[in-house]
C-alpha positions in Angstrom: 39.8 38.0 10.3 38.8 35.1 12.8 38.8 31.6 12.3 34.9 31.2 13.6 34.0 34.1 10.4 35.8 31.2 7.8 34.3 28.4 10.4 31.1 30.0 9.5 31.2 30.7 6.3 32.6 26.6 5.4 29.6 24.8 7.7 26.7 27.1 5.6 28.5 26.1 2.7 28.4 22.3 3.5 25.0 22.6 4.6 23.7 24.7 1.3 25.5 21.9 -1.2 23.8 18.8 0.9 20.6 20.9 1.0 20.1 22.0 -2.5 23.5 20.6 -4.4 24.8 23.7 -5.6 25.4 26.5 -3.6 25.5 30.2 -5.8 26.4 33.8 -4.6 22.6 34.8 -3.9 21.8 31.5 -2.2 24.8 31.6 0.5 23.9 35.1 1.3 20.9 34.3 2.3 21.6 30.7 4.2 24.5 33.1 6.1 21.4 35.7 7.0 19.3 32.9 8.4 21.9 31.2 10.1 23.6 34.7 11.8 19.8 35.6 12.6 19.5 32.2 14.6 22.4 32.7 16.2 23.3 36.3 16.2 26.4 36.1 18.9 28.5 33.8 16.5 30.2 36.5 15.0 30.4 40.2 16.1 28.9 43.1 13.7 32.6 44.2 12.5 32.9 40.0 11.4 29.4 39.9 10.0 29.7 42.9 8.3 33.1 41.5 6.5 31.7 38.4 5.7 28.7 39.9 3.6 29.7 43.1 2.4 28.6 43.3 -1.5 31.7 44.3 -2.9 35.1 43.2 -3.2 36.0 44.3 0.5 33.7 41.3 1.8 35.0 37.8 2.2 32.0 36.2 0.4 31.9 38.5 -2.7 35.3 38.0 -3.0 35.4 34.2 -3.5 32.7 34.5 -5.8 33.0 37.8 -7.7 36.4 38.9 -9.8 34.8 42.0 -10.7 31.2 43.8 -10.5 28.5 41.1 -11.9 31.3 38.5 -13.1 30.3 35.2 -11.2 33.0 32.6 -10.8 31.7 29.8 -9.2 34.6 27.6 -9.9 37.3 29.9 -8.3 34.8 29.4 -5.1 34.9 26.3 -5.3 38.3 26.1 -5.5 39.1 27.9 -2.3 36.3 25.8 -0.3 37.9 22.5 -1.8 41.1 23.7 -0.3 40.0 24.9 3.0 38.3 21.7 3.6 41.4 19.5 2.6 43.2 21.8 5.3 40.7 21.4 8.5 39.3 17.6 7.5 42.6 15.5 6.0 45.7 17.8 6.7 45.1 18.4 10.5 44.0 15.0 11.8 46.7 13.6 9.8 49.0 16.1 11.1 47.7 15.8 14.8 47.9 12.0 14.9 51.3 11.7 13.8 52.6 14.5 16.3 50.3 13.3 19.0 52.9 10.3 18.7 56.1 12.2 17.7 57.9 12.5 21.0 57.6 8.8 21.2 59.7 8.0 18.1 56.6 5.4 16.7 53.2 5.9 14.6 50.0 5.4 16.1 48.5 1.9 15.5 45.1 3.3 13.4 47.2 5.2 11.0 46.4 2.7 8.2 42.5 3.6 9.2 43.3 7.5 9.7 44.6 7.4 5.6 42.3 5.6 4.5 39.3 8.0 6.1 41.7 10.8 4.7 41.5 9.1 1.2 37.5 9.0 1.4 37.0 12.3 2.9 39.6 13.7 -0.4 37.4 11.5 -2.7 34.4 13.5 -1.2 35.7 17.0 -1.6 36.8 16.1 -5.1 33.3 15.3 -5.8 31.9 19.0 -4.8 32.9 20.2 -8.3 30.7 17.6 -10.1 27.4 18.2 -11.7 27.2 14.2 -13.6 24.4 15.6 -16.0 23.9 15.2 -20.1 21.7 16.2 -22.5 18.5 13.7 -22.8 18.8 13.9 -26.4 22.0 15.2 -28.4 21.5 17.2 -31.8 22.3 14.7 -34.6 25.6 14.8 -35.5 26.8 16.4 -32.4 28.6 13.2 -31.2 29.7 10.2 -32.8 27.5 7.1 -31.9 29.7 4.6 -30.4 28.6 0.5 -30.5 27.5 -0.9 -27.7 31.0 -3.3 -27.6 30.0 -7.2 -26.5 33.7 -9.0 -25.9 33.3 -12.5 -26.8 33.9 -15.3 -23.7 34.3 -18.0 -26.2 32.4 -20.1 -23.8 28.9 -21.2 -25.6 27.0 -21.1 -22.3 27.6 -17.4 -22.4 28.0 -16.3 -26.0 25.4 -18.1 -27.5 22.7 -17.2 -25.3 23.5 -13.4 -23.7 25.5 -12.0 -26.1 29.0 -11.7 -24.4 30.3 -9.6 -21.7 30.7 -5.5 -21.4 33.4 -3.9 -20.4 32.3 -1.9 -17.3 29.8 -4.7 -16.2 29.5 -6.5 -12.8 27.9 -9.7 -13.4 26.7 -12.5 -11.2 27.0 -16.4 -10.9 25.0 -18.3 -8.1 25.3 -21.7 -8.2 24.1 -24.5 -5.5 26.8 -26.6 -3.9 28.6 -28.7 -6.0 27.1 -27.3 -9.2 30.3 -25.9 -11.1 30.5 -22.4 -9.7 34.4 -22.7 -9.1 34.8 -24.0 -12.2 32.7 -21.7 -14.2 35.0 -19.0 -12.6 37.7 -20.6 -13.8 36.9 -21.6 -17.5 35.6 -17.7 -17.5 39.4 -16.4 -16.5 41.0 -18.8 -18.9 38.8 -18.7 -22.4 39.2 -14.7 -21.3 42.9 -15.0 -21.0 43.1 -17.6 -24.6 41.1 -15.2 -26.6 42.8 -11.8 -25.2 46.1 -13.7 -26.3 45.3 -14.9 -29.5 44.1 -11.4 -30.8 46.9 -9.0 -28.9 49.9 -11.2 -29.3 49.9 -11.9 -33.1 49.8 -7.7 -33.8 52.3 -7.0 -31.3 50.2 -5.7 -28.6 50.5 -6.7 -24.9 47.6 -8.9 -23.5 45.4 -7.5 -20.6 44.9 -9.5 -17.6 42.7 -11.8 -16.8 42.7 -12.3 -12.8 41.2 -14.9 -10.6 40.6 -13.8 -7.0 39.9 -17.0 -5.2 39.0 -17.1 -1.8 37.6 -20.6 -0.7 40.8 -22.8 -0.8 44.7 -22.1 -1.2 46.1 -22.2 -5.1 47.7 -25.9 -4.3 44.1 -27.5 -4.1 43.2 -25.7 -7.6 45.8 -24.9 -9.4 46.3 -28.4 -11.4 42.3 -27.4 -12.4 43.6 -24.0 -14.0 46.3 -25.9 -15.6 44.0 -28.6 -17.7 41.7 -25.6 -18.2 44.3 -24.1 -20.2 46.1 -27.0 -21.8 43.5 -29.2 -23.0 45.4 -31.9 -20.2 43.0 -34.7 -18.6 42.9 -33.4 -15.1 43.1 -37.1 -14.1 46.9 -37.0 -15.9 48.0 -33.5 -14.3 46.3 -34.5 -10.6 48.4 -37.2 -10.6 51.2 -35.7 -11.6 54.9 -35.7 -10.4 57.6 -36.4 -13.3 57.2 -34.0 -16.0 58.7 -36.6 -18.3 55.8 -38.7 -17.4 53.7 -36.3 -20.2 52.8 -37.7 -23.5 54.6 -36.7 -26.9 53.8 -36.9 -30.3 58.1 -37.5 -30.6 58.1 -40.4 -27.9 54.8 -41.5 -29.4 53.0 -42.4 -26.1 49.6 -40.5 -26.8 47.0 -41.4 -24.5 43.7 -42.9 -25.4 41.7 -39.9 -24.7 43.9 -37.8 -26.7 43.1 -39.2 -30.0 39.7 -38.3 -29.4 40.7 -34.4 -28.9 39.0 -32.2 -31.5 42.5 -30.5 -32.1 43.8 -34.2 -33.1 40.7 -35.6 -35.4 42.8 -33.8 -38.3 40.5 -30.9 -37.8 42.5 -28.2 -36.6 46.2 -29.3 -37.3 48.7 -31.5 -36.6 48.5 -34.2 -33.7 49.9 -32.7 -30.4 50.4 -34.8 -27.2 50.7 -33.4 -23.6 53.7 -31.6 -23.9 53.4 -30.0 -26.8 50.0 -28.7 -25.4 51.7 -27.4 -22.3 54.3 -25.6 -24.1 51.9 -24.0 -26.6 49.7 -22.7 -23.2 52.6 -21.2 -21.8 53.2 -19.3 -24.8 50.5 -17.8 -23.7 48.7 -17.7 -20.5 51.6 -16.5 -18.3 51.0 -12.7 -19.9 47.4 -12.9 -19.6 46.5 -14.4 -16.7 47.1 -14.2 -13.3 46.0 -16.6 -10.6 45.8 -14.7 -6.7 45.0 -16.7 -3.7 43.3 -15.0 -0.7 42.2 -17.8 1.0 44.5 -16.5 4.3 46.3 -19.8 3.6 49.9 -20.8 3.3 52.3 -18.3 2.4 49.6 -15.5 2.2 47.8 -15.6 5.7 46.9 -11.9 5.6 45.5 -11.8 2.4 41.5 -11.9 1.7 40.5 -10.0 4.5 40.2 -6.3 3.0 36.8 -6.2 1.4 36.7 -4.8 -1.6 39.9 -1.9 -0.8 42.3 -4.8 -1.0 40.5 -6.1 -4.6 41.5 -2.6 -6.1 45.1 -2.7 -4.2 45.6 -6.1 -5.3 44.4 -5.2 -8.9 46.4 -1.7 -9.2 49.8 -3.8 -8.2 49.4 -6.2 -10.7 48.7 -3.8 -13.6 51.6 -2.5 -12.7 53.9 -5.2 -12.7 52.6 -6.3 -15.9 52.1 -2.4 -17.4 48.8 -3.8 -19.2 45.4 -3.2 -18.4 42.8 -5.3 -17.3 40.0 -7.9 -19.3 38.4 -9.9 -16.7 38.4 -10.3 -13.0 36.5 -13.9 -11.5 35.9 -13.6 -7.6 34.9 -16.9 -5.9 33.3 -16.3 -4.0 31.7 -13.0 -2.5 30.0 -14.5 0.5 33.5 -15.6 1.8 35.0 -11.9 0.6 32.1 -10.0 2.7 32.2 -12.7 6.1 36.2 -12.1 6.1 36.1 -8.6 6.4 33.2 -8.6 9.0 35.7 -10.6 11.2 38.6 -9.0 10.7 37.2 -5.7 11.4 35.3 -6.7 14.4 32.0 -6.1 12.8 28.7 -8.0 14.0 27.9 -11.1 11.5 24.1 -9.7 11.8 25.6 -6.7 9.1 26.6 -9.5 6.1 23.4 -9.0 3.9 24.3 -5.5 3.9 27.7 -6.2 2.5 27.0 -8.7 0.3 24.0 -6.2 -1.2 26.6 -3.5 -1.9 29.3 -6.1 -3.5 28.1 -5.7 -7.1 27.4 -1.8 -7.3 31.2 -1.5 -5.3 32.5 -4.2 -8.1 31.0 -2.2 -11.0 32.0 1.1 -9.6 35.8 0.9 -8.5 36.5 -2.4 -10.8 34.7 -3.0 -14.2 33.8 0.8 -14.8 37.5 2.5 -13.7 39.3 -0.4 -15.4 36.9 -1.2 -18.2 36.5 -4.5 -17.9 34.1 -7.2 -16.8 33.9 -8.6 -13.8 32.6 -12.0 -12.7 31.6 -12.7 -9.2 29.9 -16.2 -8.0 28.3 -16.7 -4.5 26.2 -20.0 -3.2 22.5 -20.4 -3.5 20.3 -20.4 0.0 19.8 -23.5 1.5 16.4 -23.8 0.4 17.6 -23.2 -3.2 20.1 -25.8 -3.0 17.2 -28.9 -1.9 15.6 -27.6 -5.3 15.1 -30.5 -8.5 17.7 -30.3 -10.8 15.4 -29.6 -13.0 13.6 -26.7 -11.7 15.1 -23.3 -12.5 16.6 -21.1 -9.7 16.6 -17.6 -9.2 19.1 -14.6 -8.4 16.5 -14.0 -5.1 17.4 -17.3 -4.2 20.8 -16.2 -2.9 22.3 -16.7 0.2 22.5 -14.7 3.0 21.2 -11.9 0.7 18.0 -12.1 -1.6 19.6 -7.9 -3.2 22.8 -9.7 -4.4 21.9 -9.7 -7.8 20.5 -6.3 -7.6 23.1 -4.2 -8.7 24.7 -6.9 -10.8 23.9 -6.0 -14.9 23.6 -10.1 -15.6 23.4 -12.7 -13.4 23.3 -16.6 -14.0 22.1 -19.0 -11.3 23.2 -22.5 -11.7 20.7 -25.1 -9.8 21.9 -28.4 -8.2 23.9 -30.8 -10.0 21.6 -34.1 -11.4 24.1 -36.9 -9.7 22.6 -39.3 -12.4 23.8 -37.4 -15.4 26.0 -34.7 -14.2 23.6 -32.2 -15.8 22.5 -28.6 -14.3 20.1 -26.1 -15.5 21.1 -22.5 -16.1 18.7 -19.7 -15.7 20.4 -16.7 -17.2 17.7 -14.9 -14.7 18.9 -11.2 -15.4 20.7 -9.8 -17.9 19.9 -6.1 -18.5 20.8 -5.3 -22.7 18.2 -8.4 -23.5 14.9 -9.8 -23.0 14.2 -12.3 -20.4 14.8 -16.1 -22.1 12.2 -18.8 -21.7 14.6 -21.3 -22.0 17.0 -22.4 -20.1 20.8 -23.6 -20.9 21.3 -27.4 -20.1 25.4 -27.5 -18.5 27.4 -30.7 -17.8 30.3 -30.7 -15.8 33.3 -32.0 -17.8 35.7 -32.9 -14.6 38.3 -34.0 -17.2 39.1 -30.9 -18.4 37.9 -28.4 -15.5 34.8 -26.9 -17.5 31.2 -26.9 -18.1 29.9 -27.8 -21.0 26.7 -26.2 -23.2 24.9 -29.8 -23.9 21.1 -28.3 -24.7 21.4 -30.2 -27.9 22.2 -33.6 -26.5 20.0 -33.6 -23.5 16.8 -32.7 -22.3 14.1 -31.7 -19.4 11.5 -34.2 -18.3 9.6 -32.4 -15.9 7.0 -34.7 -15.2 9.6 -37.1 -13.9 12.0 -34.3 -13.1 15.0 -35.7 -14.6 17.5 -35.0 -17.7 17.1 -37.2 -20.4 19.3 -37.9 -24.0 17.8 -37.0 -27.1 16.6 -40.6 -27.5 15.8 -41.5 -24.7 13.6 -38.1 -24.7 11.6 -39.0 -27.9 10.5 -42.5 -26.6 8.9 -40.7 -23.2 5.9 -38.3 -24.2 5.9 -35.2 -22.4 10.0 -34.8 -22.3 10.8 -31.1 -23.4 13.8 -31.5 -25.9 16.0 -28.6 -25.3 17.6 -28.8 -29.0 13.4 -27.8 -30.5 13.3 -24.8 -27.6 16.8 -23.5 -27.1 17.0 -20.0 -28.9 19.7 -19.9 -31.4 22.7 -17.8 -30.5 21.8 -14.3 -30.7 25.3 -13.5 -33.1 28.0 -14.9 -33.4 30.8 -12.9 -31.3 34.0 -15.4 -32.1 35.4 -13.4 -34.7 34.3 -9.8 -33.4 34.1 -7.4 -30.9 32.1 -4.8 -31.4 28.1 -5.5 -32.4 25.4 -2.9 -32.5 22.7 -3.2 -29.5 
């Protein structure tokens, strides 16, 4: 038997499965008729004839048949699965490296050659999936699971979408300057503090919580990660240089804005000062979070440039070390992810939209969905976006670069630009897929003490006729202010003390 008879036999096969995505006894015949008939020198009689003989002695009915009227498709598929592995990954592999073996080196694409290698097995792979379910299941054929909301702990999320979903890709856009950064980061930490807090007290190692930042190396941020987590005044850590220069409730030197802590009022125990705070975090926040810093800056210059390959490298390594899985993964910010790649690989600028529109299906897909968890990805508003009023509502088509961003993305947020008079932004929670659209709109202040924003709908609201935020009394002294405490839905359910809540 000839190579060209197998030759012929895998390229009608390939053509049938694109074609008609399945690719039976009957239907190959009669592709490999029309395709011999068309070209009736490929093969000589004595090779057709062995390739279509009905019975056991041809090379078709073989693959398919075990015996007389006894079809076994997935034996077939086995042996085309194999053959392809053989001509499409084994020989180029094979030829590249002995194309370069007499000169004792490797050839300077094999990173490129594997990973085509790992995309063409990933393909081949896929030839034995049919991804189809019943519409509707008998009842009580399988158990009806929850649809599982994991609490953020952040009101800005909780209280008005529910939570987050494991196997999600969701979306922030913000304008410059609005909070996006640190939105990502109070997202990674109140993830990390709540993972914690349930896993460690029955035993259980914590999953991750990872930040992916791009835009600037970890020395400019990390003292913004560290009051996130303590409860420290930035102001105090920023300045930082002796640790001995941290308050203690034994040496007595609180600070002013300590006593004013919620966790010091007497309602939630004993006074603690900066120390003791620090301490109790890295009790912690070491086993559940996990700061990563691909901004291609100090120690790391290589890193940040791999698209969305080197996320799930990065990802796999640090699972891992840590032998845990994974909660939540922030990436700040995807415009940045996207233009790196484009440059590193060579590829023209004109192509970013395209990226960019693909980021939140390839998020969802090789992140959230393979490692169940949710994943958080912010990118900047347009220009146009960003010259909007404060007080107007922006919206996921007002992203940058990319008006599909959000299109893939099963909730996305867009921040607008920061009111410089009162600090305040406006959230529009623009798409979230589980719930209806909201006609009302968060109202966020960033809180630059302690790295977060913060939910104040009840303390301030919307005066759109002078396009301005406005304090509760301030707001019922001007007709025609909007208070945001009388319109703002209450939370949908509380999610603090559970996980799991029916859709």
């Amino acid at each position: 038997m000839t190579e060209a008879t197998y030759g012929v036999l895998w390229d009608v096969a390939l053509e049938t499965h694109a074609r008609y995505q399945q690719y039976g006894y009957e239907l190959l015949v009669n592709e490999l008729r029309n395709q011999l008939n068309a070209a009736p020198t490929t093969l000589s009689e004595q090779e057709r004839e062995d390739l279509l003989h009905p019975d056991t002695d041809g090379i078709l009915y073989g693959i398919m048949f075990t015996e007389e009227n006894q079809l076994v498709p997935t034996y077939g598929q086995e042996l085309l699965r194999r053959f392809l592995k053989e001509r499409s990954i084994v020989r180029p592999l094979r030829k590249a490296l002995l194309d370069h073996g007499h000169t004792g080196s490797y050839p300077t694409e094999l990173l490129d050659i594997v990973q085509e290698a790992t995309r063409r097995a990933s393909r081949i792979e896929s030839l034995s999936t049919l991804p189809a379910h019943v519409a509707l299941p008998e009842r009580g054929d399988i158990k009806i699971e929850p649809q599982i909301f994991i609490p953020t702990t952040i009101n800005w999320v909780d209280g008005w979408i529910r939570g987050q979903r494991p196997g999600d890709a969701n979306g922030l856009l913000g304008a410059y300057g609005a909070g996006k950064t640190t939105a990502m980061f109070q997202l990674a930490v109140a993830n990390a503090r709540h993972e914690a807090a349930e896993t460690l007290a029955v035993g259980k190692r914590p999953r991750l919580s990872v930040i992916l930042n791009y835009e600037e190396p970890r020395s400019k941020y990390e003292r913004k990660i560290w009051s996130a987590a303590t409860n420290i005044a930035h102001p105090r850590l920023a300045n930082l240089t002796d640790w001995s220069s941290l308050s203690s409730i034994h040496r007595g030197n609180l600070q002013d804005y300590e006593l004013r802590l919620p966790e010091n009022s007497g309602q939630s125990g004993p006074v603690r000062g900066e120390m003791e705070r620090w301490d109790d975090a890295m009790s912690w926040l070491n086993m559940s979070l996990v700061v990563c810093d691909m901004s291609g800056s100090e120690a790391y210059h290589d890193a940040g440039k791999g698209y969305v390959d080197e996320i799930c490298r990065v990802l796999e390594r640090l699972m891992d070390r840590f032998q845990t899985g994974l909660r939540c993964v922030t990436i700040d910010y995807a415009g940045l992810v996207c233009r790196r790649h484009l440059v590193s690989k060579n590829i023209n600028e004109d192509r970013l939209r395209h990226f960019l529109g693909n980021f939140g299906d390839l998020c969802r897909t090789r992140v959230s969905e393979p490692y169940q968890c949710t994943t958080w990805v912010a990118h900047q508003l347009s220009a146009d976006a960003n010259k909007k009023s404060p007080t107007s509502p922006v919206h996921f088509t007002d992203s940058a670069e990319a008006r599909n961003f959000a299109e893939n993305l099963a909730v996305c947020g867009c921040i607008g630009a920061r009111d410089r008079a009162t600090n305040c932004t406006l959230l529009n929670w623009d798409k979230v897929r589980y719930a209806e659209q909201l006609s009302t709109y968060p109202i966020l202040k960033i809180n630059g003490d302690f790295c977060r924003l913060d939910d104040v709908s009840h303390r301030y609201s919307v005066d759109s006729s002078a396009r301005r935020f406005l304090t509760a009394d301030d707001a019922n002294q001007i007709v025609g202010a909007t208070v945001a405490a009388d319109t703002a839905p209450p939370p949908r359910r509380s999610l603090l003390n559970r996980t799991t809540v029916n859709d």
